[in-house]
C-alpha positions as CSV (number, residue, x, y, z in Angstrom):
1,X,-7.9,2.1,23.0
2,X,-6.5,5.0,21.5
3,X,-2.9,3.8,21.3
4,X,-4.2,1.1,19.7
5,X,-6.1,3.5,17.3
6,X,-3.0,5.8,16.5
7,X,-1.2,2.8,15.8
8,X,-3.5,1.2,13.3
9,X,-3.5,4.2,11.5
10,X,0.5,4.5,11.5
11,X,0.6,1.3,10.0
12,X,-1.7,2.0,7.2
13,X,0.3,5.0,6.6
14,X,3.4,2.8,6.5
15,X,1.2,0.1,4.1
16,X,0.3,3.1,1.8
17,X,4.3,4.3,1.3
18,X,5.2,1.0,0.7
19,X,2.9,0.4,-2.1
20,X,4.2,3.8,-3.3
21,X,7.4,2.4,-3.1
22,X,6.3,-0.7,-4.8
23,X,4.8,0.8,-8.2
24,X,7.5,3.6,-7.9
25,X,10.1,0.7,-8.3
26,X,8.4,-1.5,-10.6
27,X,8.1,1.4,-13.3
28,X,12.2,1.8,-12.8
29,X,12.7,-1.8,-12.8
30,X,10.9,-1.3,-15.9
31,X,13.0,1.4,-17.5
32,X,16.0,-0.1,-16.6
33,X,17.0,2.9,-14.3
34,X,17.7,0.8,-11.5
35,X,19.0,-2.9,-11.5
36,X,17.2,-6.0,-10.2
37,X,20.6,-7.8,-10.2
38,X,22.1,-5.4,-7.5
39,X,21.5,-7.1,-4.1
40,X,20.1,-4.5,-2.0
41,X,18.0,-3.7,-5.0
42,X,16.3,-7.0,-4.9
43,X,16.1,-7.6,-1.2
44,X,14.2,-4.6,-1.2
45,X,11.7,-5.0,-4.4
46,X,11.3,-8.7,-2.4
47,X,10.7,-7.6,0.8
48,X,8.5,-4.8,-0.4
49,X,6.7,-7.4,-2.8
50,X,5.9,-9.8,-0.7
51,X,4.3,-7.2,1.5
52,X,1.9,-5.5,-0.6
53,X,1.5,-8.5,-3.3
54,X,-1.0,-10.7,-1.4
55,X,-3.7,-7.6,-1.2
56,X,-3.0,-6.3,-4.8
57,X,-3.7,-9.9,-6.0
58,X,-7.0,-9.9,-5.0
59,X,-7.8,-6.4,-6.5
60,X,-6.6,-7.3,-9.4
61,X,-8.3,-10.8,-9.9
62,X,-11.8,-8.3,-9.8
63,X,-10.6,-5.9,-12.0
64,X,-10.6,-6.6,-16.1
65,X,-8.3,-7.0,-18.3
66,X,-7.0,-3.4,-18.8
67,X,-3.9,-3.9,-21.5
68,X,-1.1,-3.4,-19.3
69,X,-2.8,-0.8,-17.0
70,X,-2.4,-1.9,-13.4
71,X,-4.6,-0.1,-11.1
72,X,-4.8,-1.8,-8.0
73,X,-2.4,-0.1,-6.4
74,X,-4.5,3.3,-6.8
75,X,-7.8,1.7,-5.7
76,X,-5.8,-0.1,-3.3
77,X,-4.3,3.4,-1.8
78,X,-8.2,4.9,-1.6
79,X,-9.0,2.2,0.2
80,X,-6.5,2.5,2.8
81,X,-7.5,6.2,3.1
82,X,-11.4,5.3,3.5
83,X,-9.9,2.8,6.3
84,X,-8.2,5.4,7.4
85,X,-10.9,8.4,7.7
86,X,-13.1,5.5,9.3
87,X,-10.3,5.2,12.4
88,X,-9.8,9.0,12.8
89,X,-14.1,9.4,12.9
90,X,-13.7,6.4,15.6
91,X,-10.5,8.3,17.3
92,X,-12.8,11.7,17.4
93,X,-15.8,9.9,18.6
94,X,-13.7,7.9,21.4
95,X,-11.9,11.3,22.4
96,X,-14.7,13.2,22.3
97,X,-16.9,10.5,24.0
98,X,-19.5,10.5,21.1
């Protein structure tokens, strides 16, 4: 049970970076600092993409219309870390036999 934990909990961490990595890249894409065109570049943003796309989607359909202002990678992040503080409560409470 608590390898299982640890290792739910190394994956969100993993989840969180990569939609870090995400927004980090898509505001470079943006400003033309780094090329789509360049093959690692775009296996990457792809691989990353399709990743982290399917649960931004759906934060994004609830939020409004904010003019360009995307968000849901924020609220996305502080609901991994609430997921997050949830396992580690569970990981004390198994350890501790709570």
């Amino acid at each position: 049970m608590r390898a299982l934990i640890v290792v739910i909990h190394q994956a969100l961490e993993l989840y969180k970076w990569a939609i870090i990595i995400v927004a980090l890249m898509s505001w470079l894409i943006s400003f033309n600092v780094i090329n789509i065109h360049n093959d690692i570049v775009r296996s990457i943003w792809n691989g990353l993409n399709g990743v982290t796309e399917p649960a931004l989607r759906r934060i994004r359909r609830l939020l409004p219309n904010m003019g360009g202002l995307d968000i849901s990678p924020i609220i996305l992040i502080f609901i991994i870390w609430f997921v997050q503080m949830e396992i580690d409560d569970l990981f004390r409470a198994y350890v501790l036999g709570f």
